[in-house]
N, C-alpha and C positions, 0 to 999 in steps of 0.2 A: 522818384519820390514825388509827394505831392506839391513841395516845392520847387521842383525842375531841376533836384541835384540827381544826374546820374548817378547809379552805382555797378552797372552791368553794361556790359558792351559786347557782342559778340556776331564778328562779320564773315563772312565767306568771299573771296574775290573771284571772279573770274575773268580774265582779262582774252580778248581776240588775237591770237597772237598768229594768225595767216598760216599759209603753208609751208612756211619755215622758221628757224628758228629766231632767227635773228638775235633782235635785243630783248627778246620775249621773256628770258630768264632774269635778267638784269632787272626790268622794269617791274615783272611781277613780285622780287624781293623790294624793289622801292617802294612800293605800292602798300604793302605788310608793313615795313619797318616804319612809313613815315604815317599811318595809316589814322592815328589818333590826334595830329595837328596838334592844336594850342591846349588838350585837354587832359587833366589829368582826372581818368576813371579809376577807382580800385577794383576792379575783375574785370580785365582786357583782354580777352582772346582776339585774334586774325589769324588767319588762313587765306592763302591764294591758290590759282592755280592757271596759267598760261596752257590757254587752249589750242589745241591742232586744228585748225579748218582748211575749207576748199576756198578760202580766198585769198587772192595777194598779200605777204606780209607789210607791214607799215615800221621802217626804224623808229627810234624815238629822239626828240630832241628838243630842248627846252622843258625843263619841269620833268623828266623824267619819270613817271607816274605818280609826284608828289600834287599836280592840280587834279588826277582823278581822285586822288586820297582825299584831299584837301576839303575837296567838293562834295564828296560821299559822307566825312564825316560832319561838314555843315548840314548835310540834310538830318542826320539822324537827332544832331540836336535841335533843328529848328520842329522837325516832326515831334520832340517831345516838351517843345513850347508851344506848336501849333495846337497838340492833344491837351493841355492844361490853360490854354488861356494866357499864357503869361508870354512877358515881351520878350523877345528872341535875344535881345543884348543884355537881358540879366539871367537868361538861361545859360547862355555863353561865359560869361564874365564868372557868377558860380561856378563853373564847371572848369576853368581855366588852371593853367599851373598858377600858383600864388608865390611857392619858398619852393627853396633846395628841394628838388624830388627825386625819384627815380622815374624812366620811361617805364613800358611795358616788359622791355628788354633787357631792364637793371642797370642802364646806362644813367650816371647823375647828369640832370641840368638844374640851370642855374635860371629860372624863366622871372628875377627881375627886371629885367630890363624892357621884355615885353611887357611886362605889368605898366612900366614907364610908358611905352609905346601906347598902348591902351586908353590910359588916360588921357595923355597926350591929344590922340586921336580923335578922341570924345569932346574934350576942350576946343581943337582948331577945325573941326566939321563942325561946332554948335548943333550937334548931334539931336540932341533934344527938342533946342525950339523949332527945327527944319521938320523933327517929327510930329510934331505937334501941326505945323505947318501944311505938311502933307494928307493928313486926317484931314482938315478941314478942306484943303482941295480934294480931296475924292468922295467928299460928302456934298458936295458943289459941282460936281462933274462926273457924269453919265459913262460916256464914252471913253473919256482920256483917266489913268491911273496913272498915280507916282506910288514910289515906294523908296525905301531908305534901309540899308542895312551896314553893319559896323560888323568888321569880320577878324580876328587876330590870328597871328601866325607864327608858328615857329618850326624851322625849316633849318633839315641837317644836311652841311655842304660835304663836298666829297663821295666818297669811295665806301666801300665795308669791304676793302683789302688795302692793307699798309702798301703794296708797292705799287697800288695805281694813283699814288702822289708824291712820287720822287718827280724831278725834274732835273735837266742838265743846261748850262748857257758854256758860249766862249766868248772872251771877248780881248780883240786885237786893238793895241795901239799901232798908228804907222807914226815915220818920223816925220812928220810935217803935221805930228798932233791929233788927228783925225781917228775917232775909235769904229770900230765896226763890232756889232754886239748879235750874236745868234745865240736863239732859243729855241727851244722845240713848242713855242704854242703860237697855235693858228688865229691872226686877225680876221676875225669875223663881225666886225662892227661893237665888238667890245668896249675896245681900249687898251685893250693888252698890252699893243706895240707902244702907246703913249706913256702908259705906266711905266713899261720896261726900260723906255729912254728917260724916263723921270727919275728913274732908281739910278740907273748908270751913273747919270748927271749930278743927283746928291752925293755918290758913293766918292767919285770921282772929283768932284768939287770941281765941274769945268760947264761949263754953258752948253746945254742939248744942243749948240751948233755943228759943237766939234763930233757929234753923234751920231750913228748912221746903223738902221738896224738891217739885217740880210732878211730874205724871204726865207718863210723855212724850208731847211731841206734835212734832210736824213743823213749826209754828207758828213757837217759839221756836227750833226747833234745826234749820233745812233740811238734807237729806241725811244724814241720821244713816242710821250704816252698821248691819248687821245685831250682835246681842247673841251673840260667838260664840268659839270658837278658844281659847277663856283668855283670854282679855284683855277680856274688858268692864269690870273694876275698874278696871285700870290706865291706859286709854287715856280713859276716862270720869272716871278720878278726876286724872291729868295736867292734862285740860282744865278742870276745874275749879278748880286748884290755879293755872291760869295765870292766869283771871279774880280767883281770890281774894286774889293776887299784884299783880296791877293794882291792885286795891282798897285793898290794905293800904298800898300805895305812894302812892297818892294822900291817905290819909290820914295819914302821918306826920307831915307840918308841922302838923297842928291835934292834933295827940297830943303834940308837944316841946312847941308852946305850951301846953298844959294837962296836964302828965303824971299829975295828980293826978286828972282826970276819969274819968267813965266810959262806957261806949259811946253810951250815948244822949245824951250832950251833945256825945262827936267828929261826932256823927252830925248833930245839930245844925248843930253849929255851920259842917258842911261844909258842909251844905243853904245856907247864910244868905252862907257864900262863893261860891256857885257851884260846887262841884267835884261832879263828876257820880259820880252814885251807883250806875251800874249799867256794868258790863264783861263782853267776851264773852273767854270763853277756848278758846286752838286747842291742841291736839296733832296735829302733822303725819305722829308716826308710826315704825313700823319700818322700815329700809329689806328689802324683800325684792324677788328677783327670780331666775327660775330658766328658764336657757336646755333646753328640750326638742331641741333638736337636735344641742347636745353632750352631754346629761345630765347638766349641771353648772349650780352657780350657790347663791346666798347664798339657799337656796329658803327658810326660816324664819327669824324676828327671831331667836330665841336657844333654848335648850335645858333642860325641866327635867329632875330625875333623883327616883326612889325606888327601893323595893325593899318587897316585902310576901311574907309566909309565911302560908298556911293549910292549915288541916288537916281533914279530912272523912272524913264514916261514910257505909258505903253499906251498905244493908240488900241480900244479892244476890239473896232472895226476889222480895221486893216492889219492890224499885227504890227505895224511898225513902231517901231523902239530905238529910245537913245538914251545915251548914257550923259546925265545935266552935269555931273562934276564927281570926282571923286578926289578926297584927300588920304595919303597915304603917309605912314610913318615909320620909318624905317631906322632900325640900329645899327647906325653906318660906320660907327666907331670912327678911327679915323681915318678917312679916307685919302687914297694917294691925290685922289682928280676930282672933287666934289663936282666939275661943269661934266665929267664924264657919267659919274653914275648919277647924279640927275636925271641925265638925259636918257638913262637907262627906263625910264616911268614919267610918263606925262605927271607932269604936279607933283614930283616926288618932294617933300618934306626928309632932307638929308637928317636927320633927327639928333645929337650928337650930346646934348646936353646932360646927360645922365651923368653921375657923380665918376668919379675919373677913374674908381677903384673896380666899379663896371666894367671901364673900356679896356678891354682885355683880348 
C-alpha cells in the first residue's frame, strides 16, 4: 500500500543443497517456517525446495536457515520502502507483530515483548539523531558512506518434532561428598557445562566445588539427541535438575534428623541407611508438531524476540567496510549466567526489564 503497510507476501525458496542429502531437508523447512521474521502480513504464502546439484554438500550450523530467512525477508521490506520513498524503520515497525496473533502457520505468538525490545532499541542506539547524523556525513563526504539500520526479530527455538527435545542427565553422589553430573549435550563454547553445574549446585544446595561434570559419552547417557536449535542449556539443564530433585528428596529425612550437619555426614549417613546415591533425570520435552499438508500446526516450542541497530562505513573506493557499533536487545528473560550469554554477542544489551507477567 501506498503507506508501506504490506498486505501480500508471496516467496519461492530455493536453497543449494550439494550432492547429498544431508541437512538439506531440515534447513529448507527452517527456511519456510521461520521465513516471515518479525512480520505480521495477512496473505502469507512460502514454498521451498532443497536443490540436487554437482557440488559438495555444506551441513548447517548456527542459525539453521533462519539468517537466510531473516535476510530475505529484510530485503523485501526494505525493497518496498526503498520503492515508496519512505524510511525503512517505520516500514518495519508498521508491518511488525503488535498483539496476540497468529503466524502463517496458525501457531499463536505473543510478539509484546519484542515490541518492548523495539523501543528499547530505538531509545539506547539514539537511533534517530545518529540518523540524522549520518545524512549530513554523506552529504559532506564523496567517497566514505555510513549508514544505519534497526532491524527486529523474532526467532522460534527448537525442533518441529516433540521428541527431538527430550533430554536424559545422571547424577552420582560419592561418599566423601563429591557429585559427578552426565548429560547428553555437547560443550561447544556455549555454556552449557556452566549452566549444568549451576543448576546441580542450586538443586543441590551445596557449592559448584563439590561438582564435577563427565565429558559426554553415549555410555552413561544412551540416545542423546543432537546439541542444537537453542535449547541445549535448557533441556540438558531440566534433566539434570530432575535427577538433582530425586536426590535432594531422598535425602531430606537424614537432613531433619541432623539439620546441624554438613553434606558429608548427610552423605554418610545415607550411605550406612541404604538410600541410593545416584538418580537418572528425564526431560520429555516440547511439544511440537507441524502438519505439511494443511500448513499449519504447533511447528516450534515457543518464541524469542530482540531487536538490534548497526551502523557502518563503506569506503566506495576500495570496498572496505566496518561495522562502528552495533546495539543489540535481546529478551533474555531470566537468565541462568547473564556473563555467559553476554558474551554470547559483542554489546549484548541482556534486556530483562519487561513486566514480570511477560517473563515466561
Amino acid at each position: 500500500m501506498n503507506d508501506g503497510r504490506i498486505k501480500a507476501v508471496d516467496l519461492m525458496y530455493y536453497v543449494n543443497g550439494g550432492c547429498t542429502l544431508d541437512y538439506s531437508d531440515m534447513v529448507i523447512a527452517y527456511v519456510v517456517l521461520k521465513s516471515f521474521n518479525a512480520y505480521d502480513i495477512p496473505n502469507f504464502r512460502c514454498r521451498g525446495h532443497a536443490c540436487k546439484t554437482n557440488l559438495p554438500s555444506n551441513t548447517a550450523f548456527r542459525g539453521f536457515g533462519f539468517p537466510q530467512s531473516a535476510l530475505t525477508a529484510e530485503m523485501w521490506v526494505s525493497a518496498v520502502a526503498d520503492e515508496l520513498g519512505l524510511p525503512h524503520d517505520k516500514v518495519r515497525e508498521m508491518n511488525m507483530f503488535q498483539t496476540v496473533s497468529l503466524t502463517p502457520f496458525k501457531e499463536e505468538v505473543d510478539p509484546r515483548n519484542m515490541v518492548v525490545c523495539w523501543k528499547e532499541c530505538l531509545k539506547r542506539s539514539d537511533y534517530y539523531n545518529r540518523r540524522k547524523a549520518i545524512e549530513e556525513f554523506n552529504k559532506q563526504n564523496y567517497w566514505k558512506k555510513k549508514g544505519i539500520a534497526i532491524i527486529p526479530m523474532l526467532f522460534s527455538v527448537g525442533f518441529n518434532a516433540t521428541s527431538y527435545h527430550q533430554a536424559s542427565a545422571l547424577v552420582n553422589i560419592y561418599l566423601d561428598g563429591s557429585v559427578l553430573v552426565f548429560c547428553g549435550g555437547v560443550e561447544i563454547g556455549q555454556g552449557l557445562y556452566t549452566k549444568v553445574l549451576q543448576i546441580a549446585s542450586h538443586e543441590l544446595k551445596i557449592p559448584t566445588s563439590y561438582i564435577h561434570l563427565f565429558e559426554r559419552s553415549t555410555i552413561p547417557i544412551p540416545n542423546a539427541l543432537l546439541t542444537a536449535g537453542s535449547i541445549g542449556s535448557e533441556v540438558n539443564g531440566k534433566a539434570v535438575q530432575n535427577a538433582c530433585q530425586i536426590l535432594r528428596k531422598r535425602l531430606e529425612p537424614i537432613i531433619k534428623k541432623n539439620p546441624q550437619g554438613n553434606w558429608e555426614d548427610w552423605i554418610k549417613q545415607a550411605f550406612e541407611e541404604s538410600i541410593s546415591l545416584s538418580a537418572t533425570g528425564f526431560f520429555k520435552g516440547y511439544f511440537a508438531h507441524m502438519d505439511w499438508e494443511k500448513g499449519e500446526g504447533h511447528a516450534l516450542p515457543y518464541f524469542v524476540f530482540g531487536a538490534s541497530c548497526s551502523e557502518v562505513e563503506i569506503d566506495c573506493l576500495t570496498g572496505d567496510h566496518k561495522n562502528l557499533q552495533t546495539d543489540i536487545v535481546m529478551d533474555a528473560c531470566y537468565s541462568i549466567n547473564p556473563g555467559i550469554d553476554i558474551g554470547q554477542q559483542d554489546n549484548l544489551e541482556a534486556f530483562s526489564s519487561v513486566p514480570p507477567k511477560l517473563q515466561t
